[in-house]
TORKOL-4160 file (C-alpha; in steps of 0.2 Angstrom, whole numbers, padded with zeros to 4 digits, m for minus):
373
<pt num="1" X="0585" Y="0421" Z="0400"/>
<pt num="2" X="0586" Y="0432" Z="0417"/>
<pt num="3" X="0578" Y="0449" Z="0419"/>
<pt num="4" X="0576" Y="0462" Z="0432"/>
<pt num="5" X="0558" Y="0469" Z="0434"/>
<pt num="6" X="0545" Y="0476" Z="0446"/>
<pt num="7" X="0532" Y="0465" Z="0455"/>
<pt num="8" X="0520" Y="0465" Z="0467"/>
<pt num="9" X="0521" Y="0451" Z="0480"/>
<pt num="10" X="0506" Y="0456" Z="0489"/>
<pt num="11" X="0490" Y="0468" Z="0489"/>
<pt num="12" X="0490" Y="0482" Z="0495"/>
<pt num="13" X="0508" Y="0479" Z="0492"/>
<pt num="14" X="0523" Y="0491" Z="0484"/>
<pt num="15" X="0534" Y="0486" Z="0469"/>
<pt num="16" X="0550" Y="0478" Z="0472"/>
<pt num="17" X="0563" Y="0473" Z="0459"/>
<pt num="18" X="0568" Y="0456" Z="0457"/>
<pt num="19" X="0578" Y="0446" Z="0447"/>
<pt num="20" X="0563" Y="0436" Z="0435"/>
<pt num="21" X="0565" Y="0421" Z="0421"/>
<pt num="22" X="0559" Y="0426" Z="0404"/>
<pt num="23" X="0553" Y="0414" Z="0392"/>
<pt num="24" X="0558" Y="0414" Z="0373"/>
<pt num="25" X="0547" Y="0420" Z="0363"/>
<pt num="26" X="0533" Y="0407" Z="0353"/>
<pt num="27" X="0524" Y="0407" Z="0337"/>
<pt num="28" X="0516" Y="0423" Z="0335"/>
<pt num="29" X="0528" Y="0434" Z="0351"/>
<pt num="30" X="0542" Y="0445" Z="0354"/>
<pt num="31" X="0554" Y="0445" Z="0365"/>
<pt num="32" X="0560" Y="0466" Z="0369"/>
<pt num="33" X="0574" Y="0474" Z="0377"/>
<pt num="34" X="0564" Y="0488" Z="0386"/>
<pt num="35" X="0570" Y="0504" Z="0383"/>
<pt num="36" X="0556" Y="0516" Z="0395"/>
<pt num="37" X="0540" Y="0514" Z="0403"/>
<pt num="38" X="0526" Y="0528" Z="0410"/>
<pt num="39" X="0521" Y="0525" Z="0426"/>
<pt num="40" X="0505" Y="0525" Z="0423"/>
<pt num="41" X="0489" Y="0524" Z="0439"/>
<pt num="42" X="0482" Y="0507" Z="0432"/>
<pt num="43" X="0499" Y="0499" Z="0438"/>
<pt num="44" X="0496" Y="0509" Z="0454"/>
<pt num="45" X="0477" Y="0503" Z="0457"/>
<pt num="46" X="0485" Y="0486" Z="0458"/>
<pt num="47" X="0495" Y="0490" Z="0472"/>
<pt num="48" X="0485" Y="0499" Z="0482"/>
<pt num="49" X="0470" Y="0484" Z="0479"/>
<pt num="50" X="0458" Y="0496" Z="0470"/>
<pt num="51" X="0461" Y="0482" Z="0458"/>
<pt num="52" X="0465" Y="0464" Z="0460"/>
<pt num="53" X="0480" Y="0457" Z="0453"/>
<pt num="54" X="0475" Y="0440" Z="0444"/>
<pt num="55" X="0489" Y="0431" Z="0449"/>
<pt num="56" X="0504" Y="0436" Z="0464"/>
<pt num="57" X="0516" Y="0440" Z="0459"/>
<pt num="58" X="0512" Y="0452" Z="0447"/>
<pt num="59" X="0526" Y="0461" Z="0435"/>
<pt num="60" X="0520" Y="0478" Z="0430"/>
<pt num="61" X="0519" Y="0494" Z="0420"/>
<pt num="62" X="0510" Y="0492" Z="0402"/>
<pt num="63" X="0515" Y="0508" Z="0394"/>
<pt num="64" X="0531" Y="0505" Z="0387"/>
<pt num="65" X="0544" Y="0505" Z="0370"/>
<pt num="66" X="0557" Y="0495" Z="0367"/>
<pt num="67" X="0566" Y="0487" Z="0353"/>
<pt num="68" X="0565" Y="0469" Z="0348"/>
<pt num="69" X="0580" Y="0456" Z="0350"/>
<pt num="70" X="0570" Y="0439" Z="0347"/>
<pt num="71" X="0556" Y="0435" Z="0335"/>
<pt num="72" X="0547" Y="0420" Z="0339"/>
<pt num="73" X="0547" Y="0405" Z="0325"/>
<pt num="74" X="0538" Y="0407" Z="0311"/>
<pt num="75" X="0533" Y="0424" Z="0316"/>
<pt num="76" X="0530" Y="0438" Z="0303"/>
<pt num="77" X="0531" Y="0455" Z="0302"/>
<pt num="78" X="0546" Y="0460" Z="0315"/>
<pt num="79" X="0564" Y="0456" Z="0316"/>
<pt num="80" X="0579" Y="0460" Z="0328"/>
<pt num="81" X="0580" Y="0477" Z="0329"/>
<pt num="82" X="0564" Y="0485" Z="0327"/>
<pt num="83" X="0562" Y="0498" Z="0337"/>
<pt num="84" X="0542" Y="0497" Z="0344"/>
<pt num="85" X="0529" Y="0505" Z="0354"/>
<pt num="86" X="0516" Y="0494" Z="0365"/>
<pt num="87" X="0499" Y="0494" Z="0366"/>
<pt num="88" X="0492" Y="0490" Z="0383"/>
<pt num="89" X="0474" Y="0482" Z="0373"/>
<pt num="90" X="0481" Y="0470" Z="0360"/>
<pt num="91" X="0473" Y="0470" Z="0344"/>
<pt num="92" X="0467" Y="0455" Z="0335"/>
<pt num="93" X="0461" Y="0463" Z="0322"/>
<pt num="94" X="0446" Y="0450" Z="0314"/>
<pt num="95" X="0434" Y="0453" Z="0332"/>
<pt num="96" X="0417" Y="0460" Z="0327"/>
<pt num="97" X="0424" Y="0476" Z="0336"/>
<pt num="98" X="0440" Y="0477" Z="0330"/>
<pt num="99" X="0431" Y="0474" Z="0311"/>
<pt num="100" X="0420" Y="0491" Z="0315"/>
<pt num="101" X="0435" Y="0498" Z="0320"/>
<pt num="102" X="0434" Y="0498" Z="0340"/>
<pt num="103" X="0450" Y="0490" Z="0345"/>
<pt num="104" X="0451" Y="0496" Z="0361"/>
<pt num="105" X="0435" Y="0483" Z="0365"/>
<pt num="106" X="0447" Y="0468" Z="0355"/>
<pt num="107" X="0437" Y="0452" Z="0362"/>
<pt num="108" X="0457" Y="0447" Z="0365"/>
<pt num="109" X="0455" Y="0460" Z="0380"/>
<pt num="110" X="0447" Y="0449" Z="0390"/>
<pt num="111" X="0464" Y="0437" Z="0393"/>
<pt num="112" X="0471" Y="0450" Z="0402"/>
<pt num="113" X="0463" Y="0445" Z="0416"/>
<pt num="114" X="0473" Y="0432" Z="0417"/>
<pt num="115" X="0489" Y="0436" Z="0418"/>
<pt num="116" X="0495" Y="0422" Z="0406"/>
<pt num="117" X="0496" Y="0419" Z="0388"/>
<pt num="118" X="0478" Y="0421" Z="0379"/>
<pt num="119" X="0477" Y="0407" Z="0369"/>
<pt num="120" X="0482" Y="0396" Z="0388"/>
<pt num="121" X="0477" Y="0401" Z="0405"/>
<pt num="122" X="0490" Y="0390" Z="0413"/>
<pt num="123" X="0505" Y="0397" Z="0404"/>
<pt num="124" X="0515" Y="0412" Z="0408"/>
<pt num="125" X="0530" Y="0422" Z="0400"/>
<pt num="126" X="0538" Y="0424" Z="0417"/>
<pt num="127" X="0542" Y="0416" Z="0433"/>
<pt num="128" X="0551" Y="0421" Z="0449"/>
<pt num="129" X="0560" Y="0404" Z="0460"/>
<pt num="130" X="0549" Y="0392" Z="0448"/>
<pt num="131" X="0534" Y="0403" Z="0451"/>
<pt num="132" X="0523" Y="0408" Z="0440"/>
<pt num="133" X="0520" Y="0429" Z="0437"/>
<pt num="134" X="0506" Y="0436" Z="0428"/>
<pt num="135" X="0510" Y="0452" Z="0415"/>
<pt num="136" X="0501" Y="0465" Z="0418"/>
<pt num="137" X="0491" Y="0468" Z="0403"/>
<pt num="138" X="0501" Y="0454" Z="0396"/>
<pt num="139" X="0517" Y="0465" Z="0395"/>
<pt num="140" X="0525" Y="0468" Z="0411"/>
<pt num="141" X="0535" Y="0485" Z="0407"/>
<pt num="142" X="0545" Y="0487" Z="0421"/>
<pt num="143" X="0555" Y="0470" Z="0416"/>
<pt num="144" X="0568" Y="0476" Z="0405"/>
<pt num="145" X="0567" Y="0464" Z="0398"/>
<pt num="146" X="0547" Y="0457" Z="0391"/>
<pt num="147" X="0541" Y="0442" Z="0381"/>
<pt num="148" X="0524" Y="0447" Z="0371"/>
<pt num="149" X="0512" Y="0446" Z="0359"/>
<pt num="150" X="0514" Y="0452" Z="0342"/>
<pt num="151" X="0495" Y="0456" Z="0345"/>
<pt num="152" X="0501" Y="0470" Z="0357"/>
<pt num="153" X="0514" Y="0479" Z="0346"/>
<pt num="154" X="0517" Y="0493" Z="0336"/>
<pt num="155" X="0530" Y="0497" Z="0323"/>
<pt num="156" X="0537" Y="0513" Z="0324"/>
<pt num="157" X="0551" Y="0523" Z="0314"/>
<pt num="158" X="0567" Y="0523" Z="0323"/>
<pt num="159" X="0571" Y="0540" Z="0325"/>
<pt num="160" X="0556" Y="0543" Z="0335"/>
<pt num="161" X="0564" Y="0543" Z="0355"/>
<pt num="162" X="0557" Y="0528" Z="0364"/>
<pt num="163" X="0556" Y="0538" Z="0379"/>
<pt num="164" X="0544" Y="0550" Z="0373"/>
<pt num="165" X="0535" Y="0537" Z="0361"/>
<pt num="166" X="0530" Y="0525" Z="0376"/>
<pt num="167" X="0517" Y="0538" Z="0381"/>
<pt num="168" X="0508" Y="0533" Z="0369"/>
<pt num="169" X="0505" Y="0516" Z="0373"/>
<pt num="170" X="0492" Y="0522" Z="0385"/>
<pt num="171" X="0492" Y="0540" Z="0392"/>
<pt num="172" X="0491" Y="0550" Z="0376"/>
<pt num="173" X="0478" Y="0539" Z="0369"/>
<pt num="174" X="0467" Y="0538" Z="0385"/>
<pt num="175" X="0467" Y="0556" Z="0386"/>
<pt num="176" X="0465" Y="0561" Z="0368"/>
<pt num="177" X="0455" Y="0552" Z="0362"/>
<pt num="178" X="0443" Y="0555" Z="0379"/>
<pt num="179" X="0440" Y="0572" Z="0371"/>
<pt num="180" X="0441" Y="0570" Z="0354"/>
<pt num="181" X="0432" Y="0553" Z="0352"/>
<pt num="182" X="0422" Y="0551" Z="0368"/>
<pt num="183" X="0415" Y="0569" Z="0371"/>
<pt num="184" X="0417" Y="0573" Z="0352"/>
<pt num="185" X="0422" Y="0588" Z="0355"/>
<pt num="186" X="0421" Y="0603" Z="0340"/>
<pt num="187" X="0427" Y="0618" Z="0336"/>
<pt num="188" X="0418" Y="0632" Z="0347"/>
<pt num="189" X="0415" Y="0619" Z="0363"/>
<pt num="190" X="0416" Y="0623" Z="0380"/>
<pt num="191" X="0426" Y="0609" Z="0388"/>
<pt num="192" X="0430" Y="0604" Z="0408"/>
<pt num="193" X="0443" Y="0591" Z="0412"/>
<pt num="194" X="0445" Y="0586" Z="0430"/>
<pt num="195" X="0461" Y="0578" Z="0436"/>
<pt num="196" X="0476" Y="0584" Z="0428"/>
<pt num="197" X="0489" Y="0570" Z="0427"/>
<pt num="198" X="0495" Y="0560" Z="0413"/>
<pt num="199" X="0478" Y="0556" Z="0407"/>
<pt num="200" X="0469" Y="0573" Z="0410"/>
<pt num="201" X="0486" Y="0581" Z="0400"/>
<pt num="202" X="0482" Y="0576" Z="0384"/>
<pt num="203" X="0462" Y="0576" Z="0386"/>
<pt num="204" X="0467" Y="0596" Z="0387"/>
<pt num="205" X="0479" Y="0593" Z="0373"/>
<pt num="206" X="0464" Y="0583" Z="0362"/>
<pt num="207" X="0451" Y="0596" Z="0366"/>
<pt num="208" X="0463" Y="0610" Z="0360"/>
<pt num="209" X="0468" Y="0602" Z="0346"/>
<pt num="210" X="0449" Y="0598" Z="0342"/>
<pt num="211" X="0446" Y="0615" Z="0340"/>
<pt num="212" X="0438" Y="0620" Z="0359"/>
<pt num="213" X="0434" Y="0638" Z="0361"/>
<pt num="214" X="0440" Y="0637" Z="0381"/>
<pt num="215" X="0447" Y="0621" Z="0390"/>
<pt num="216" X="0445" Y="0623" Z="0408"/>
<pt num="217" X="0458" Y="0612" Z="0418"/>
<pt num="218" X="0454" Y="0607" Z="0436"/>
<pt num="219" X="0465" Y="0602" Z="0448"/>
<pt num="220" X="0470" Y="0606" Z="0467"/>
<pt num="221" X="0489" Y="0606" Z="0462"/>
<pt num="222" X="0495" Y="0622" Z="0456"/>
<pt num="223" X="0511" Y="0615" Z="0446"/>
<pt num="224" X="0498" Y="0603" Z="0436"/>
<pt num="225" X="0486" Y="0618" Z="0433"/>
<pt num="226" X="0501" Y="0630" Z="0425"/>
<pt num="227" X="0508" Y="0613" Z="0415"/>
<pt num="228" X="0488" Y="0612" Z="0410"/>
<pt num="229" X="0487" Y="0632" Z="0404"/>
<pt num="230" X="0507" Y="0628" Z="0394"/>
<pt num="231" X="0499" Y="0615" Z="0385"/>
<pt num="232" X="0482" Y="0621" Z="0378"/>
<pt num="233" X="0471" Y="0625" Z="0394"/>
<pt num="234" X="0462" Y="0642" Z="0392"/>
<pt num="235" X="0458" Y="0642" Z="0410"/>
<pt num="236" X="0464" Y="0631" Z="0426"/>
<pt num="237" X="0455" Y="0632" Z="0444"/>
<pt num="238" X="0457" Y="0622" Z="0460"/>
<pt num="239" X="0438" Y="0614" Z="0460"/>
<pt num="240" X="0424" Y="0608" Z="0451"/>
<pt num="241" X="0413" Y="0623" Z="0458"/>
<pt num="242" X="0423" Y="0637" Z="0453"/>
<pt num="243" X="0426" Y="0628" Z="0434"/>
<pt num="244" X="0407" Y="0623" Z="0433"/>
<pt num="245" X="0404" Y="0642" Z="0436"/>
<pt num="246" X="0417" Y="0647" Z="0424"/>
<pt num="247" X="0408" Y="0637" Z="0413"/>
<pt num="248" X="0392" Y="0645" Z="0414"/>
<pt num="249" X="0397" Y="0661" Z="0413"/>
<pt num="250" X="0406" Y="0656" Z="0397"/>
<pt num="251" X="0390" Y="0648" Z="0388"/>
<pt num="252" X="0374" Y="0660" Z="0394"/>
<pt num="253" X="0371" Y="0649" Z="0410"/>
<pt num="254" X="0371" Y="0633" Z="0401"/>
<pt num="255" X="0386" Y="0624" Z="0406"/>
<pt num="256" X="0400" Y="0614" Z="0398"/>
<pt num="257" X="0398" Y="0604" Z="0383"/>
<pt num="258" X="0408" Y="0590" Z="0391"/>
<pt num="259" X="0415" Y="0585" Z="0407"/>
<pt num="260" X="0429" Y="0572" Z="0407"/>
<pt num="261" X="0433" Y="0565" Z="0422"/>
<pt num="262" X="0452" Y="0561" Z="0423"/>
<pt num="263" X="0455" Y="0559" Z="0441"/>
<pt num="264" X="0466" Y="0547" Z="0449"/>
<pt num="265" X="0454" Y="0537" Z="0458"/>
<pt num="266" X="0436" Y="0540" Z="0452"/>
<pt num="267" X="0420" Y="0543" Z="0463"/>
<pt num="268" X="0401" Y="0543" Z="0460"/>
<pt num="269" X="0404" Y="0562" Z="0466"/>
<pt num="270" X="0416" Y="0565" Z="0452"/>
<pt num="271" X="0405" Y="0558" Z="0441"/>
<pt num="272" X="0388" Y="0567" Z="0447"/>
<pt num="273" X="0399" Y="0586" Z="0447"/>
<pt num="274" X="0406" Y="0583" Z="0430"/>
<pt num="275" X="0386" Y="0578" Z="0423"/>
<pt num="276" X="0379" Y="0594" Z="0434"/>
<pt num="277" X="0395" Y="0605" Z="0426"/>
<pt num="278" X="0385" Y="0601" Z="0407"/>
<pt num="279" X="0371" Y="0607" Z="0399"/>
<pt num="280" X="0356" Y="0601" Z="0391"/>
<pt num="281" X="0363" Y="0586" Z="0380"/>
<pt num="282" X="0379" Y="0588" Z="0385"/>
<pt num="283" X="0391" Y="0573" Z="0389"/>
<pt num="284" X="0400" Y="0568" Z="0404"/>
<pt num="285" X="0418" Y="0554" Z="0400"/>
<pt num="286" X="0421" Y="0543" Z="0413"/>
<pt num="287" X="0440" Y="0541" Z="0410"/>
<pt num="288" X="0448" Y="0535" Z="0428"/>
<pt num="289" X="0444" Y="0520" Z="0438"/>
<pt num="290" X="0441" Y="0515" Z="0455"/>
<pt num="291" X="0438" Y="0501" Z="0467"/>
<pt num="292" X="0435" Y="0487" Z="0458"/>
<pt num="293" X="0421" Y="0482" Z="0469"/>
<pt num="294" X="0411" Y="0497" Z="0473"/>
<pt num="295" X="0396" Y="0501" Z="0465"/>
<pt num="296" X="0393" Y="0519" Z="0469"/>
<pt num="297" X="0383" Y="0535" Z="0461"/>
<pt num="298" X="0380" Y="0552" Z="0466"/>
<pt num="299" X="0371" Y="0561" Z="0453"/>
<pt num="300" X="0354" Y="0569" Z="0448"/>
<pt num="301" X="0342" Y="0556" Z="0440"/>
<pt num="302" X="0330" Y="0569" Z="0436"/>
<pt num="303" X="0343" Y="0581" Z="0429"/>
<pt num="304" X="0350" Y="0565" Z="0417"/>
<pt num="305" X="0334" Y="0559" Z="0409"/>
<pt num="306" X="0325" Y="0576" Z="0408"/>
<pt num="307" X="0342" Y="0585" Z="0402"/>
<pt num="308" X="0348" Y="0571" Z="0390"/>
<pt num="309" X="0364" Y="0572" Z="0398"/>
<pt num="310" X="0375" Y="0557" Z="0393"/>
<pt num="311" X="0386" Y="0547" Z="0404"/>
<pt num="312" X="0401" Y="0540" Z="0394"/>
<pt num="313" X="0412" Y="0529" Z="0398"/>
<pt num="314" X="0431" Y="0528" Z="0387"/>
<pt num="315" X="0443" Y="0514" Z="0387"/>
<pt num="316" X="0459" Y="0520" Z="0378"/>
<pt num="317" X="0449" Y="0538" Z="0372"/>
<pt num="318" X="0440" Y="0523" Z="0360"/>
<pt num="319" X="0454" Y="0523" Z="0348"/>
<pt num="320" X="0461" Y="0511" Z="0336"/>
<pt num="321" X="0479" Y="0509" Z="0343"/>
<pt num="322" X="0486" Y="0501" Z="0327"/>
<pt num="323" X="0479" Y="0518" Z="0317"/>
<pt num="324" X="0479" Y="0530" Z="0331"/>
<pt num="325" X="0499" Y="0528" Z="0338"/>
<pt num="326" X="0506" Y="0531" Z="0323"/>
<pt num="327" X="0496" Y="0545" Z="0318"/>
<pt num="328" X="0500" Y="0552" Z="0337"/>
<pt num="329" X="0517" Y="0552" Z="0334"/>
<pt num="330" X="0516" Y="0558" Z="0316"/>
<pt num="331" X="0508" Y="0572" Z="0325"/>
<pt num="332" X="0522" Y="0575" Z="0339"/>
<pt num="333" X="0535" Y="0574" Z="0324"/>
<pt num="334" X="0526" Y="0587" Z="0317"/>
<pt num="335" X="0525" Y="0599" Z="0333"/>
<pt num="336" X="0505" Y="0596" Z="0334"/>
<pt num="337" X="0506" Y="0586" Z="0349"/>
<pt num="338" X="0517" Y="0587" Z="0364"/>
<pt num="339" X="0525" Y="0573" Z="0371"/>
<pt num="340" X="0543" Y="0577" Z="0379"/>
<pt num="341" X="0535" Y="0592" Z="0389"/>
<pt num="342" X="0524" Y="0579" Z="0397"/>
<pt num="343" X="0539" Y="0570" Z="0408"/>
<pt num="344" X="0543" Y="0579" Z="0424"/>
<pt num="345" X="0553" Y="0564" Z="0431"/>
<pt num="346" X="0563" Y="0550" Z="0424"/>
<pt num="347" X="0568" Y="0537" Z="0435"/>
<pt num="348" X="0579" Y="0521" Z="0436"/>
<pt num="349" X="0570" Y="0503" Z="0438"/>
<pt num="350" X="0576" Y="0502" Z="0455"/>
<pt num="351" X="0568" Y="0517" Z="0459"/>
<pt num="352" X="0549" Y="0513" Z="0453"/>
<pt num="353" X="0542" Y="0513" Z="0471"/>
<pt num="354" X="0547" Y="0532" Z="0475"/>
<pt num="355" X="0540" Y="0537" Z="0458"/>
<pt num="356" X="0522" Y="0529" Z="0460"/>
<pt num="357" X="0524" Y="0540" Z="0478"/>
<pt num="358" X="0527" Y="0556" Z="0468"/>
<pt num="359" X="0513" Y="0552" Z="0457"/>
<pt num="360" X="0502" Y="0549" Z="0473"/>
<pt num="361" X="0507" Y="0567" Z="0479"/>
<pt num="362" X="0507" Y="0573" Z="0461"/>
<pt num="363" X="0522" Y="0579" Z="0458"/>
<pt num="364" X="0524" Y="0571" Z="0442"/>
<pt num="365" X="0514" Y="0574" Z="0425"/>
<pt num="366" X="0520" Y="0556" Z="0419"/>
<pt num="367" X="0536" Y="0551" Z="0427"/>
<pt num="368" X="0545" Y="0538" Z="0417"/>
<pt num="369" X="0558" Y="0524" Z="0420"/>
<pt num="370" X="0572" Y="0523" Z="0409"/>
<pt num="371" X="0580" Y="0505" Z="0408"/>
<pt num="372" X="0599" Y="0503" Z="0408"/>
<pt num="373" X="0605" Y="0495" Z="0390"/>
């Protein structure tokens, strides 16, 4: 069938919408109508060349919900109708990681390098003039209409809005589970998190809920400090001095028990304050990416080994996606976790080009493309 949906052509490149073919779905995949999708920095990396698209062009966006209209042949488990959540890390469920309960690190991760469909490199779900176009994260949420793995999907109940339950394909997670699993944050903690967008939101949300004494948001814009203090920040400051200071004077000179480092485009000098902002032991979570290619650090040797600070990096707040998105938004129906208060914008599809320029300015906590019916 036909679809519209966001693609990149080139690199550095800006979504455009086109008109795309989308195949029926096989053995084992859906086929959904999309009903919302975060915009989300990982689609934006890709345009800017951060990160390099597998294939051009590239369909976007890999946070999304949706309800299913075709099942694939001999597929179990979904029918028409369902309404469903994404996860942008399918989950194979058998992998040595996923049996110790790391999903997030599912060997089946590694086909979304690709583009295509994991189980064949030379075979993709959509095409543009006869072209092939890779899925970002085999998904490709700004299409309303997407062919996927079942591998990559979660059953939710229907009376959970889609627009709010998309978030938790990959914002909510990430930033949760930064704090709670990553740093391990307890009751009585001091906590820093630095960069305040859709990520950094819910790692303030995560280390609140976890039972932190005093979460100190940092961020240079003052709309995403006030929405930081609103949803479980104690404190919110402009700069990493200013919070690394605050720290301190909270914990007898010692520091911060963690630093998570949420920022949009990650540096070794984000990563080198949020180890110095610490203290003895404590952990610093490497959350956001960067260049692809650059290999960079800017932090004190000495002070790691002789300190046992830790350096951690988090892929989905190591979570579980088929365990952790159900019990998120268990959580939001219960008015533990907040979800709706995390949308500033919503946009149209043909609109997707000016809301990753108000995320870029930071106008947006998570802005969020509702598709037409």
């Amino acid at each position: 069938m036909l679809t519209r949906g966001a693609v990149l052509r080139e690199t550095p490149g800006r979504y455009e919408v086109v008109e795309l073919e989308v195949e029926d779905p096989r053995q084992g995949e859906l086929r959904v109508q999309m009903v919302a999708s975060g915009l989300c920095h990982s689609d934006d990396h890709f345009a800017t060349g951060d990160q390099t698209p597998p294939i051009l062009p590239f369909a976007g966006g890999h946070e999304g919900a949706g309800i299913v209209e075709a099942v694939g042949p001999g597929t179990t488990g979904f029918a028409e109708g369902d309404h469903v959540v994404f996860s942008f890390l399918p989950v194979c469920g058998r992998c040595r990681f996923c049996a110790r309960g790391l999903q997030n690190l599912c060997d089946l991760g590694a086909s979304l390098g690709t583009g295509a469909r994991p189980e064949d490199p030379a075979s993709f779900r959509l095409s543009l003039d006869g072209q092939p176009v890779g899925q970002m994260a085999g998904l490709s949420t700004y299409c309303e209409h997407t062919t996927v793995s079942t591998s990559s999907v979660i059953k939710i109940d229907p009376d959970i809005p889609l627009e709010v339950a998309c978030l938790t394909g990959c914002g909510v997670g990430t930033g949760w589970g930064a704090a709670v699993n990553s740093a391990a944050v307890r009751p009585g903690h001091v906590v820093i998190v630095m960069g305040i967008g859709g990520i950094g939101i819910n790692a303030v949300q995560g280390a609140a809920h976890a039972g932190a004494a005093a979460v100190i948001a940092v961020d240079p814009v003052a709309f995403k400090r006030e929405s930081a203090l609103k949803l479980g920040a104690a404190h919110a400051v402009a700069d990493m001095d200013e919070a690394t200071e605050l720290a301190r004077s909270m914990t007898n000179g010692q520091g911060a028990d963690a630093a998570i480092v949420t920022v949009g485009v990650v540096t070794g000098r984000h990563l080198g304050e949020g180890l110095e902002a610490v203290r003895k032991a404590g952990t610093c979570v490497a959350v956001g990416l960067g260049e692809s290619f650059v290999r960079d650090g800017d932090f004190n040797l000495h002070e790691l080994v002789l300190y046992q600070k830790r350096l951690q990096g988090s892929l989905f707040g190591a979570s579980s996606p088929t365990a952790d998105i159900p019990a998120q938004l268990e959580m939001y129906r219960q008015g533990a976790l907040k979800l709706e208060e995390l949308i500033t914008t919503r946009y149209a599809l043909d609109d997707v080009a000016a809301g990753f320029d108000d995320l870029k300015a930071g106008r947006n906590l998570r802005g969020v493309i509702v598709h037409s019916a």
